[in-house]
N, C-alpha and C positions, 0 to 999 in steps of 0.2 A: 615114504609116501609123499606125495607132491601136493603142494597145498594150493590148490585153486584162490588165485588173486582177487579178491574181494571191491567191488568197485558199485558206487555210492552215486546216483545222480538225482536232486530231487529241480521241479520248477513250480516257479511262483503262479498262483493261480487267480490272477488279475487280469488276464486278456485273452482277447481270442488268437489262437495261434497263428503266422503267417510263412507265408515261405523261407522268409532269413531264418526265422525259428528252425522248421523244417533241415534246412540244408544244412544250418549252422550245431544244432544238438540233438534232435530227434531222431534224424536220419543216422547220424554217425552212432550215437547208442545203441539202435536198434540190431544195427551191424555188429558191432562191439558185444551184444550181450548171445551172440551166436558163437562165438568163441567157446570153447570146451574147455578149456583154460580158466574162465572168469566167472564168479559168482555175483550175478549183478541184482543188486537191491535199487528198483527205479520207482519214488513215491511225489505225489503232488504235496506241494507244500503250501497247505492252504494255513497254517498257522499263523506263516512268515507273512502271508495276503494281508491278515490281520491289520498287520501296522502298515502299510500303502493304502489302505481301502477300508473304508468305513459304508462301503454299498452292499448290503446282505445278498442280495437281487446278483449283483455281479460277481460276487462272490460262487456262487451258488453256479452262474454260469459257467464261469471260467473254469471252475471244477470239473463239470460235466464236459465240454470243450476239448478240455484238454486230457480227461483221460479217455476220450475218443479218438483224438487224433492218436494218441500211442497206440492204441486196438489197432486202427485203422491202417496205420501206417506198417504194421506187421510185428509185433511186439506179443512173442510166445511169453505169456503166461504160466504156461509150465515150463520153462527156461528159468523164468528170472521171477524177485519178490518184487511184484508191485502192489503196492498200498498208497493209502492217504494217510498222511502223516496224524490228522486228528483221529486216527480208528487207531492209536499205539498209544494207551493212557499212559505208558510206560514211560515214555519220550518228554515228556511235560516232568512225570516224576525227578529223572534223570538231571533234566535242567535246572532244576533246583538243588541237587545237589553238587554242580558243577558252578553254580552261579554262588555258593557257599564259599567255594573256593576259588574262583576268580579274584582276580587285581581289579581293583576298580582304576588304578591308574593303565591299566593293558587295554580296557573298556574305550576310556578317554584318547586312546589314540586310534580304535577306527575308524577309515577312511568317512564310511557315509555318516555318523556322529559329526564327524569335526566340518566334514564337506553343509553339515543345516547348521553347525554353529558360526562358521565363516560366513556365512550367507546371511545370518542376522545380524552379525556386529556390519558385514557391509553394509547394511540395511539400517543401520541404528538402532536397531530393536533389542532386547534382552536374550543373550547368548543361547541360552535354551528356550525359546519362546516356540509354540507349538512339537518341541519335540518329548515323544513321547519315550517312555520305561522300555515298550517293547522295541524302539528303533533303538535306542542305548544298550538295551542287552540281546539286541538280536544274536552278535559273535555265539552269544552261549546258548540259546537255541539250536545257530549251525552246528555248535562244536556236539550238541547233544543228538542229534543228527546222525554224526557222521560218526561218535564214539559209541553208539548204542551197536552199533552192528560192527565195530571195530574195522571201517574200511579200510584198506590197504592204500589204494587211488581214488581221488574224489575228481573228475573230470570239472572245468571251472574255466571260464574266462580270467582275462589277466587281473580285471580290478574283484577279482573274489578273492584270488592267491591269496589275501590279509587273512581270511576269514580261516581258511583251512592252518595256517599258520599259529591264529589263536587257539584251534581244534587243540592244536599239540602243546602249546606251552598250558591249558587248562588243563589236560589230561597227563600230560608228566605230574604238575600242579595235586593233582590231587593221589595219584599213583606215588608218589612220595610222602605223602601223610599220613595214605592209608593201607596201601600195597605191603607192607611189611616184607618189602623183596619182593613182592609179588607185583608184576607188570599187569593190572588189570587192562588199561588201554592198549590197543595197537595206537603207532605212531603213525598216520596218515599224511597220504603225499599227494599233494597239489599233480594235476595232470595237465597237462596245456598240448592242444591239439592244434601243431600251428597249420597241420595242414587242412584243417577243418574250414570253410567256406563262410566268410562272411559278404554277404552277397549288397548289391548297391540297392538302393530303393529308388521309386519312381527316377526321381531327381537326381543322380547318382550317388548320395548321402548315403552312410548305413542307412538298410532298412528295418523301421523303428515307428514305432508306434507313437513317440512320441513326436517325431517328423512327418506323421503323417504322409507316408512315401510305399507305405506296403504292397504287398502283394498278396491277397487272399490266398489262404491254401485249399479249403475246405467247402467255402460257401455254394458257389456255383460257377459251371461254366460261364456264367454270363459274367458276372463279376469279375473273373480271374482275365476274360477276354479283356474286356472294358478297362482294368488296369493295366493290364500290358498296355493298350492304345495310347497310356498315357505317359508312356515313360519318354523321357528327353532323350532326343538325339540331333544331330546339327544338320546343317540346312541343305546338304549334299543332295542332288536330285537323282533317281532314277537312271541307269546307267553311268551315273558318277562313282569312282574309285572311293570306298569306304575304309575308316583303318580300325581295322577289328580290336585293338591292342588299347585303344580310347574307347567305348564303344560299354556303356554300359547293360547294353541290351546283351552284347557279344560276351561279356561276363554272365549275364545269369542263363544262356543256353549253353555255357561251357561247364556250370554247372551240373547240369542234369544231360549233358549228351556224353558219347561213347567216344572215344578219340577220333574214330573214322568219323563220326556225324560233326564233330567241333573242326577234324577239316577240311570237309564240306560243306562250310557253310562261311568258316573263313574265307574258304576259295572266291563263296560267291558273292560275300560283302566284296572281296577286294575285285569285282569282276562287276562292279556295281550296281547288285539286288536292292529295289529301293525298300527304305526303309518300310513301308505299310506292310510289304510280302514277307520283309525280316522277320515283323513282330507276330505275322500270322503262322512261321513257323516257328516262332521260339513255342505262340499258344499250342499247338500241333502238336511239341515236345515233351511240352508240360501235363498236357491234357491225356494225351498218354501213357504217361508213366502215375500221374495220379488220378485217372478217373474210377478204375478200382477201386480207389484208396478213399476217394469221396463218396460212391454207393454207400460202401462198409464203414461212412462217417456218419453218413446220416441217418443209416439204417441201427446203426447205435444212439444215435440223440431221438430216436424215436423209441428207443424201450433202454429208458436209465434202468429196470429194474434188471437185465441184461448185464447191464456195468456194474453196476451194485452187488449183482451176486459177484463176479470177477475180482471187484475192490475188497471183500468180504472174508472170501475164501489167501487171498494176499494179506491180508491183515492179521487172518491166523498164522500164515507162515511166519510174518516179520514177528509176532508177539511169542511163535513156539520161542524163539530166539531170545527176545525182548526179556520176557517175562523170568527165566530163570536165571539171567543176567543180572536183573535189575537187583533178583533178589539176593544175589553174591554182592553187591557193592550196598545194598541194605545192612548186610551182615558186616560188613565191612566200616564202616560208618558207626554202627553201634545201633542201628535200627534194628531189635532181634526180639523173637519172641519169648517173652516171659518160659513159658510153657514148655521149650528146647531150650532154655538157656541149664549151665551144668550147676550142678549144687556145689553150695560153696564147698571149698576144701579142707579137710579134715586136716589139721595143723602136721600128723606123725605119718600123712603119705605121700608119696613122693612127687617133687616137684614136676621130673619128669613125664611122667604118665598123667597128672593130674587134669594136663592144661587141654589134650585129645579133646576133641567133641562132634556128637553127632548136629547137623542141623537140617532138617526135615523142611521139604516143601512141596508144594502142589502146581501141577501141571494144568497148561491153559486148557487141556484136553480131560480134566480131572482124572489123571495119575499121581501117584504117589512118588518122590524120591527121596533121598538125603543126599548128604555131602558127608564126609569125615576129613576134619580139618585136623592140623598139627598145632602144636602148640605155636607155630610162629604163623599161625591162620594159612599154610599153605593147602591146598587140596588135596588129599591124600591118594582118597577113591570118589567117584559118583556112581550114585545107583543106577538100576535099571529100573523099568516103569513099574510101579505095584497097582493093581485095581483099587484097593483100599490104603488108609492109614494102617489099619491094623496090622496090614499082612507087611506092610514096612517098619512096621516097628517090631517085628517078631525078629527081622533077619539083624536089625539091628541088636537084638538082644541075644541072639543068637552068634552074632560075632565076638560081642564083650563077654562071653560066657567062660573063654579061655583055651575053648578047645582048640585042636592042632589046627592051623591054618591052611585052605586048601589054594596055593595060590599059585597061577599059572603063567609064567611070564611069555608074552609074543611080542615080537620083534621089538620094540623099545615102547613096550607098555607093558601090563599085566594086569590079570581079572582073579578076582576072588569067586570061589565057587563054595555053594553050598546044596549039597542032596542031588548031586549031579548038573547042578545048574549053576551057570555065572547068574551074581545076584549083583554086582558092580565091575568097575571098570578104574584103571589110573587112565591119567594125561600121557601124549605120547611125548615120549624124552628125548634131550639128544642125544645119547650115547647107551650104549649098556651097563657103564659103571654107573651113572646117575639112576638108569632102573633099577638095578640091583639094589644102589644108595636106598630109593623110595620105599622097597619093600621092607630091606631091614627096618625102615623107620615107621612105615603100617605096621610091623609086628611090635615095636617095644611100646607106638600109640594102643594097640590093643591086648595088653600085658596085663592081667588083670592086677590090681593092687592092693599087696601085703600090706596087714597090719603092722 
């Protein structure tokens, strides 16, 4: 069976979105998560907002903003997990248990940490003066992020690469303490899309917010016009020869035009279209291809309760996931309930069978299941959903009971059946000796034990 690539993108939710956004990550994702291939989990990350913004008001907007421009911009929902990182109590949990196990000397060397503490010794100031817990442990909220859904590829600009980096040495970090051989992490890998469009702003500078050089994507035609008007170009008049190749106006219609429209339109800079008529068809280009996209934006920022249910019903996806995750690396860790934990052991039984154990949890959807772990905590079997506790603890006691095992092995896994019905499931394996290996080792885990 082929395992669909798992791919992870979240954005910070401080600003209104702009067309370098657009071109440079929104667009390409959206693309990206149409793939059949790829399981895309795409979530706002208003947590990480936190430590940039202390404006509740902005906050709040930028949220809204920006999971309209996703809707808007054509981003199926039922394709892909999209959530707000704050709707996954999980995520927060997570982090804490990975910031346990962090280097605080690993900490001390990311980029944006060291990038505000250089800035204050240039400054004369006290090395960590205004910087906060959450900008020093940011890494491990990323790395919490991207290890809760164990992505595969996390798409990323070049000055993130550190971040997804630390993803891995946390999550080795802690899968060796606790993993008892067991790889709870996937090892995630940094994506760099070089052919992905970083487009110029007014001025020919990236366009950036903090340059003050954008291009509305969303707000209105009037706006979007009124900004093109303003972009720099050089003093060439009206039938003078233009060189499209310099020409940052001729960058952002290359952008958004078809190969045929990008050369005709070279044609007619170099045939010298004056600039006004340029910018009036770059607007023509743009206005086209997104006014659609702007109805379907505003028409969303006019009923958040719209988005809310879409965020809602994503939030349950990321947590069916989340939540029975969290609670293997709970189990793991030594976080375990009283109540499933196994009774001490009777000194004259045997060591091997002793150490087996069921441990019982509840579904965000309130179902029932267990786990049957081996004595080296490996996963033996996972259940199937039960209505109740009760009816999951029957089948669990119905298996330690001794009777013959009814166990059916498919292709490099196998399901225990009971009363004509699969009541669990193994992992799938590499090979069929390793199945084979697993079963014999669920039969001697549920062997009952001689006096």
């Amino acid at each position: 069976m082929t395992t669909r690539t798992r791919i992870l993108t979240g954005i910070t939710t401080t600003g209104t979105p702009h067309l370098g956004n657009y071109a440079g990550a929104i667009r390409p994702a959206i693309l990206a998560s149409e793939d059949a291939n790829a399981d895309s989990f795409y979530f706002l990350a208003d947590y990480h907002a936190l430590i940039k913004c202390d404006d509740p008001q902005r906050i709040q907007r930028s949220r809204m903003e920006i999971a309209a421009t996703w809707l808007a911009g054509g981003l199926d929902v039922n394709r892909v997990t999209f959530y707000r990182q704050s709707d996954i109590p999980e995520i927060p949990e997570l982090t804490w248990l990975l910031t346990c196990v962090a280097a605080k000397g690993l900490l001390n060397r990311a980029h944006a940490y060291k990038a505000s503490v250089d800035k204050n010794v240039e400054n004369g100031e006290d090395p960590d003066a205004g910087i906060s817990m959450g900008l020093y442990s940011y890494p491990v909220l990323m790395a919490a992020d991207i290890l809760m859904f164990n992505a595969h590829k996390v798409p990323v600009g070049r000055d993130q690469i550190q971040h997804v980096e630390m993803a891995r040495d946390i999550g080795q970090r802690f899968n060796h303490l606790f993993g008892n051989g067991k790889e709870f992490f996937t090892m995630p890998e940094a994506l760099i899309e070089e052919s992905v469009a970083t487009l110029p702003g007014l001025d020919g500078r990236k366009m950036s917010k903090s340059y003050d050089n954008t291009i509305p994507l969303f707000t209105s035609a009037k706006d979007m016009k009124d900004a093109i008007s303003r972009i720099v170009t050089d003093s060439r008049a009206p039938g003078e020869p233009k060189d499209p190749d310099n020409s940052h106006l001729f960058t952002l219609y290359q952008a958004f035009a078809t190969k045929a429209q990008e050369a005709q339109f070279r044609g007619e800079l170099l045939e010298g279209l004056g600039w006004g008529e340029a910018k009036n068809r770059l607007f023509q280009l743009l206005d086209g291809q997104l006014g659609e996209a702007r109805e379907r934006y505003h028409q969303l920022m006019s009923r958040p309760s719209d988005m809310e249910d879409l965020l809602q019903v994503g939030a349950k996806k990321a947590r069916a996931v989340a939540a029975p995750f969290l609670a293997e690396l709970r189990e793991a860790v030594g976080l375990r309930s009283f109540v499933n934990q196994a009774a001490a052991p009777v000194a004259t039984k045997k060591k091997a069978a002793k150490a087996a154990r069921f441990v019982s949890f509840r579904e965000t959807d309130g179902s029932f299941r267990f786990r049957l772990l081996a004595a080296d905590g490996e996963q033996l079997l996972l259940s199937r959903n039960f209505a109740d506790g009760k009816a999951a603890g029957a089948v669990t006691k119905q298996l330690q009971s001794g009777d013959a095992l009814d166990v059916r092995a498919e292709a490099l896994g196998f399901s225990v059946w009971l009363d004509g019905a699969a009541v669990a499931d193994s992992a799938e394996y590499a090979d069929q000796a390793s199945r084979d290996a697993a079963i014999e080792a669920l039969r001697v885990a549920l062997t009952p034990i001689e006096d």
